[in-house]
C-alpha positions, 0 to 999 in steps of 0.5 A: 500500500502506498505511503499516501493510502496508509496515512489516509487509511491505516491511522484512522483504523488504528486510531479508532482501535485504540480509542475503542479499547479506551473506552471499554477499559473505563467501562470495564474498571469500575464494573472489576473494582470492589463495592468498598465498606466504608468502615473498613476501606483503606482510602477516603473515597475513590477518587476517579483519577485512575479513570480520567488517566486512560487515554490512548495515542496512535505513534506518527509514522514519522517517528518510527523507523519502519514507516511500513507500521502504524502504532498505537496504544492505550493506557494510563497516561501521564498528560491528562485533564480530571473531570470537575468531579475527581478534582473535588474528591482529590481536593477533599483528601488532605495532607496535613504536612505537604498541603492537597494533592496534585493529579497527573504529572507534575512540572518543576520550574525549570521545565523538568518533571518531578517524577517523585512528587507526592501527586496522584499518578495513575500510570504509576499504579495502574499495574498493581490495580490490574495484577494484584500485589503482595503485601508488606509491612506499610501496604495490605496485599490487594488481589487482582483487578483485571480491567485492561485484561477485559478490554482487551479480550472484548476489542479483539472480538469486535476489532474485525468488524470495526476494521471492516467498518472503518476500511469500507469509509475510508477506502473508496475517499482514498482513492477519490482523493488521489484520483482527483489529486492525480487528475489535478496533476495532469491537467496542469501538467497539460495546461503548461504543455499547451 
């Protein structure tokens, strides 16, 4: 497939993969997450951060070195907005010694991201929610809560229908948007000539 056809083509397939798979990973997680009691859960409340950090991310061609490969993924993200709500429920918690909380990634002065900072970061903690971890002595030992695992079995049943979907829409533009691309060309082509 030419690297025109790709682009136009192949992306938005991916693309559309991949914010599928979000999707069923957000309406996944709070169906897999216990009902916590709560006299005996370990935090305040829940606050939605975990959810508001899924995002996804096709790779641009032109950063990958085999530009025959269109890439994306989904996950929890470092870079992300919290909803009005999830931004009360964080600010509800409070730290007596270091002031509230912060969401997501956290930025120095200088530029830098302050990857130890006390703030409240998903894709820190996103594999110990899907796999489970053992206990210590300053953390309870927490069983498994697979979500992403459900995601991504449920996107793999529907993944041909919405490659077949996506592929019938973009094909026939496609190939109407280099056929007129081409006709441009060659009528201009002969304009000079004349």
């Amino acid at each position: 497939m030419p690297a025109q056809m790709r682009s136009m083509i192949m992306e938005p397939i991916v693309s559309t993969l991949v914010q599928t798979g979000v999707r069923l990973a957000r309406t996944t997680l709070p169906r897999m997450l216990p009902k916590r009691d709560p006299a005996t859960r370990r935090w305040d409340r829940p606050t939605g951060a975990l959810r508001d950090s899924l995002g996804s991310k096709v790779m641009p061609r032109s950063r990958m070195r085999n530009k025959d490969i269109v890439f994306g993924l989904y996950g929890a993200r470092l870079d992300f907005r919290v909803t009005l709500v999830t931004a009360r429920r964080v600010a509800a918690i409070r730290r007596v010694a270091s002031g509230p909380l912060a969401v997501g990634r956290v930025t120095n002065p200088n530029g830098r991201t302050n990857t130890r900072s006390g703030s409240i970061q998903p894709a820190k903690y996103i594999h110990l929610v899907e796999g489970g971890h053992r206990g210590s002595r300053f953390f309870p030992a927490a069983r498994a809560y697979p979500f992403m695992a459900h995601a991504k079995s449920a996107l793999a049943a529907i993944m041909p229908t919405l490659v077949r979907e996506r592929w019938a829409q973009l094909y026939p533009m496609a190939i109407d948007r280099l056929r007129r691309r081409y006709t441009n060309r060659i009528q201009r082509a002969v304009a000079r000539t004349l």
